[in-house]
C-alpha positions as CSV (number, residue, x, y, z in Angstrom):
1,X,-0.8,-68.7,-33.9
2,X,1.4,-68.6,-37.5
3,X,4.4,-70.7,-37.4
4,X,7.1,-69.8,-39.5
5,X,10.9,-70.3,-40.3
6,X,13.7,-68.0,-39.8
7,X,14.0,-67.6,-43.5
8,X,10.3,-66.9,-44.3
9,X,10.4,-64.7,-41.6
10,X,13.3,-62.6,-43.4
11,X,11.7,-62.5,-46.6
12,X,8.4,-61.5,-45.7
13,X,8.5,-59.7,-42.6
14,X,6.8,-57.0,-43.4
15,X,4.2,-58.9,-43.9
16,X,4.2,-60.9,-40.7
17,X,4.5,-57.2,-38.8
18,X,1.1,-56.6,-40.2
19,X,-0.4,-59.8,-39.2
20,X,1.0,-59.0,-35.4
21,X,0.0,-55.4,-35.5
22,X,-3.5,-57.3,-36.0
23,X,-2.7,-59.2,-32.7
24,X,-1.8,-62.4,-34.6
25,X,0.7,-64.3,-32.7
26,X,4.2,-65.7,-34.6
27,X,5.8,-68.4,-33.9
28,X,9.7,-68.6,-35.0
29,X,11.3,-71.9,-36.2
30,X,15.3,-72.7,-36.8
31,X,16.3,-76.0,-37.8
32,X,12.9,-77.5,-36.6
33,X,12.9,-76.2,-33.2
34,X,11.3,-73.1,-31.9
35,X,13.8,-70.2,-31.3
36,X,10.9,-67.3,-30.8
37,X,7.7,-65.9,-30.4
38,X,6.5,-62.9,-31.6
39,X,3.5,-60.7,-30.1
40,X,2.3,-57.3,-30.1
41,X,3.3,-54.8,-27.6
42,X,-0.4,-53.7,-27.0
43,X,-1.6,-57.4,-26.3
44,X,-5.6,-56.4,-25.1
45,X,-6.9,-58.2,-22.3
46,X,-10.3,-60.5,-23.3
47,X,-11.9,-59.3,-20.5
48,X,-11.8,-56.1,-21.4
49,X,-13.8,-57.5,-24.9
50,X,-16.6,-59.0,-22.7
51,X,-20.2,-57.6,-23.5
52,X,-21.8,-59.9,-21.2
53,X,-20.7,-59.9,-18.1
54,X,-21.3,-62.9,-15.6
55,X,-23.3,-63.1,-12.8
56,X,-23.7,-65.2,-9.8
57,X,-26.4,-67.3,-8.8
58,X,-25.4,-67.2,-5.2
59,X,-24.2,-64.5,-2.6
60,X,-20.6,-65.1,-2.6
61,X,-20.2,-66.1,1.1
62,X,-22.3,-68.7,-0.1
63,X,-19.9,-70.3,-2.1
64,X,-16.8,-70.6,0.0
65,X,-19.1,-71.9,2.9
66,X,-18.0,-75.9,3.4
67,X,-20.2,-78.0,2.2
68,X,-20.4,-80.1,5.8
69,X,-23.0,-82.4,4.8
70,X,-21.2,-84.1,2.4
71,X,-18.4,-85.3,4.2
72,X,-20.5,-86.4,7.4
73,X,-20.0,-90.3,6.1
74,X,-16.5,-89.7,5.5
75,X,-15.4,-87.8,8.9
């Protein structure tokens, strides 16, 4: 995330396109508070990145089955 005021903004803007273009996200300042953000319009999901995918060590109705044992004190 690039930080930047509204003046640099205006005088290198081009620039700052690029670096969104490039899925950088810009961070607008005025008068030492933030006014803006900018972001690109084709934002890709991380997921979709993933070459590894996980994978569980246990069936899933495993894992939301309550765990009974451990509150046997408590109960």
């Amino acid at each position: 995330m690039i930080t930047v005021s509204v003046n640099e903004l205006r005088d290198n803007l081009m620039h700052y396109l690029d670096q969104i273009t490039s899925g950088e996200t810009i961070l607008i300042m005025q008068k030492n508070r933030y006014v803006a953000r900018m972001v690109s319009v084709n934002q890709n999901d991380w997921r979709d990145n993933m070459k590894i995918l996980p994978k569980l060590l246990v069936p899933p109705s495993q894992i939301i089955e309550p765990l009974t044992d451990i509150w046997d004190g408590y109960l």
